[in-house]
N, C-alpha and C positions, 0 to 999 in steps of 0.2 A: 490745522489742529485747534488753533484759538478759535475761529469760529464755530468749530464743533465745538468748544465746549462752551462759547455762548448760549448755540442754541438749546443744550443740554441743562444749561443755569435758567432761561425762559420758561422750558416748556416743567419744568422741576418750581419755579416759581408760579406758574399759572394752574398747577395742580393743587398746592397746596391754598389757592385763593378760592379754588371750590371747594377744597374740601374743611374750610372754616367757613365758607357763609352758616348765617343762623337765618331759622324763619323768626322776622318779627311783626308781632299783631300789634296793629294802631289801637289806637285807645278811640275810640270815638263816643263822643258825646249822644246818649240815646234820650231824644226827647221823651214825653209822656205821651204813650199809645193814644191813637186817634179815633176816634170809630170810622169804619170805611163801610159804604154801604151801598150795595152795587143791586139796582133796584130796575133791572131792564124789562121791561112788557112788553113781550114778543104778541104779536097774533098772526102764526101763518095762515097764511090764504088757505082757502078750504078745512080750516077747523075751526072751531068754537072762540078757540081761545080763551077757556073757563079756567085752563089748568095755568097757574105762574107761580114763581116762585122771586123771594127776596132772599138775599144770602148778606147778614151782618158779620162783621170782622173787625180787628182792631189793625193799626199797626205796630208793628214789631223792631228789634231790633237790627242790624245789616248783617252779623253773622247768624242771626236763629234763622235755621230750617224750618220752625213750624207757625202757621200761620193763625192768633188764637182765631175763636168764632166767640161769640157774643149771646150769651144765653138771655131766659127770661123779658125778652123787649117785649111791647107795645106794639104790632106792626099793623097801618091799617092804610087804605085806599077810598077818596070818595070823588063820586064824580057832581055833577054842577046841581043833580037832583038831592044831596046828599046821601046818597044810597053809599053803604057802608061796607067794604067786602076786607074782612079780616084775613090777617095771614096770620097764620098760626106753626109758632116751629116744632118742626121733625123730628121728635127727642132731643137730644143735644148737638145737632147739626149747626147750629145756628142759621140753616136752612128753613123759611117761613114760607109756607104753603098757601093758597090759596086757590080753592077748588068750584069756589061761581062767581068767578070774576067774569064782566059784561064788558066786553072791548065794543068802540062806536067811534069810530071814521070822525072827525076832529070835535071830538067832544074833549071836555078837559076834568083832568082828575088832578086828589091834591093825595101827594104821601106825607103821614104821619109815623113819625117813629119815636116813642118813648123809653130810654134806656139811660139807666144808672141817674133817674133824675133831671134827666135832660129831655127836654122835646126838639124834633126836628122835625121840620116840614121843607115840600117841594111841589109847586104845581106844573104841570104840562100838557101838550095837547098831543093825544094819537094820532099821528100822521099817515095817509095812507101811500102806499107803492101799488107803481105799474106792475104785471109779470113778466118773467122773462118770456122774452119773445123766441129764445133761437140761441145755440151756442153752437163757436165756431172754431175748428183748433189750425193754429197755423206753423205747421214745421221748419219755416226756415227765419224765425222773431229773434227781438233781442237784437244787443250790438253788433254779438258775432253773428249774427244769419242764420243759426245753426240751434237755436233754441225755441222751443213747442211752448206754444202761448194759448190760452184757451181765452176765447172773449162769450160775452155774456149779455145778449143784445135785448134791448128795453124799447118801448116809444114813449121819449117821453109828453105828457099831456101840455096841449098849446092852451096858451093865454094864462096861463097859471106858476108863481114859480115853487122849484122843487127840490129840495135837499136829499142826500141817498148818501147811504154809508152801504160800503161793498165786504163782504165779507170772505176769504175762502182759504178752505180746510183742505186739507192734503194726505193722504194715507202715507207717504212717504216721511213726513216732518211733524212735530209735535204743534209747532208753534203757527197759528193762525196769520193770515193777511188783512189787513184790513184797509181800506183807505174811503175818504169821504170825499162827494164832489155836487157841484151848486150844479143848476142847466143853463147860467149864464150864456154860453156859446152853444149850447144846443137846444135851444126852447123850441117844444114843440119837434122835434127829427130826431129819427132813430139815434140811441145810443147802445155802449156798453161798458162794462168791467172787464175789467184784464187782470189773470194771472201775474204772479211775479216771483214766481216759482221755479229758479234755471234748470231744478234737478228733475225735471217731472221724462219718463218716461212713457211707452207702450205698459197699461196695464194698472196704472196707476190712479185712484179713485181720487173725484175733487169733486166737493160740497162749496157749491156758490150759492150765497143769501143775497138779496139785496134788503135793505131796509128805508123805509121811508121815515127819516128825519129833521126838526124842525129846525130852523137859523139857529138857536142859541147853542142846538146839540152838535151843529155841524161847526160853529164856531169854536166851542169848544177841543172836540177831536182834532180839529184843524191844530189846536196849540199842543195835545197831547202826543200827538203824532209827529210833529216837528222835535220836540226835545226830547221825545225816546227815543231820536235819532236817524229814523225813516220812512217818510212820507209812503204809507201804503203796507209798512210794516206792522209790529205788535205793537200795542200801546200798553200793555201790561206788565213791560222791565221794568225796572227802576229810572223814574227820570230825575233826572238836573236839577228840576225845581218843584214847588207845588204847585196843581194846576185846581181852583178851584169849582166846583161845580153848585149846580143852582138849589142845593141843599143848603137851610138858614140852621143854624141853632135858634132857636126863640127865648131860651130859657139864658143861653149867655151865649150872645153875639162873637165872640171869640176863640170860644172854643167848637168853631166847626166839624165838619164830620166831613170826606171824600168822599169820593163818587157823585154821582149821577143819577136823576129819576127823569127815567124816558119811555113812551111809550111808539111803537112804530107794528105795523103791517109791516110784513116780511113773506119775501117770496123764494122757494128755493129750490134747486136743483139739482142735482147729480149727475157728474160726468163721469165715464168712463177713457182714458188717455187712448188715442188709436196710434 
């Protein structure tokens, strides 16, 4: 009888401890919004590559859902001839168009961004990518044996070295894959990209890019992708630290801006899961 009505004193005391928790919100310190400015120039293979787009942002605080955009900038591209190709934004998208842009296999262009006073610049060079050669899906991958792995096979070019950032989309998942890799151990010999997708099933649609990137871009993803946490995962959570990219402020050294101006050839393809 005493121990019933211990456990009757316990289980009457651990009720009442849930039902007085309170939610409590941290106070956190919101620095002054950054400008973020995610400046990627695609060219796939077999298009023009006339049509690009820049998307300006700031950053926000840790609890806001909404993400501002950046009106009114300055946005402009030139390459070594100084030919000038304007991006112009979308209405209020903070979406910057640019509709005859000339992409050119490693030629080098410089981004200019003027906003709120500020100038930013960034130069880079358009790297080119092999195509994919061949996709291969194999049913029994992974730790357990038991998991469908799609690879994404390349050759890659001898005597020369080559950076690739891999990209793949999944009709089953929101969130994209990405991972980057040098040709150190394969110069020159077939390679590929791999899935890393355990959920993928019969029926399931996957968009594999590869992109040709240059050391500083692969250097960097290298750091972005390690402190979001997983090598080959998203790089777009929230990370641990700042990671900076090869955008200057020129007008005040200090107050940087995030992101990235990269320009790469891109190949891509479409699987179907069997």
């Amino acid at each position: 009888m005493k121990k019933t009505i211990q456990y009757i004193s316990i289980i009457i005391l651990t009720l009442f401890s849930i039902s007085c928790q309170d939610v409590v919100d941290v106070d956190l310190n919101t620095a002054p919004p950054k400008l973020v400015i995610d400046a990627s120039i695609n060219w796939q293979k077999g298009t023009s590559g006339s049509e690009q787009k820049i998307i300006l942002t700031t950053t926000t605080g840790f609890y806001s859902d909404i993400i501002p955009v950046v009106h009114g900038a300055t946005v402009y591209v030139t390459n070594s001839t100084n030919t000038i190709f304007n991006f112009i934004e979308n209405a209020t998208t903070g979406e910057y168009i640019c509709s005859n842009f000339i992409p050119v296999l490693n030629e080098n262009y410089t981004l200019t961004v003027v906003s709120n006073g500020q100038t930013y610049t960034a130069s880079e060079t358009l790297k080119s990518v092999v195509p994919i050669d061949h996709i291969v899906q194999k049913n029994d991958g992974g730790f357990s044996g038991k998991d469908i792995e799609i690879k994404a096979f390349f050759n890659d070019p001898i005597d020369e070295t080559n950076y690739y950032m891999y990209k793949y989309n999944y009709s089953n998942v929101i969130k994209s894959d990405y991972n980057v890799r040098e040709d150190a151990f394969f110069q020159g010999n077939q390679f590929f990209s791999i899935s890393r997708n355990r959920e993928l099933t019969a029926g399931y649609q996957v968009e594999i890019t590869h992109f040709g990137i240059s050391k500083t871009y692969f250097n960097y993803m290298n750091v972005l992708l390690s402190i979001s946490g997983s090598q080959g995962g998203s790089p777009f959570q929230t990370p641990s630290a700042t990671v900076r990219g090869n955008i200057i402020n020129t007008t005040n050294f200090d107050n940087y801006a995030l992101g990235y101006f990269r320009l790469s050839e891109t190949d891509t393809k479409n699987y179907t899961v069997q």
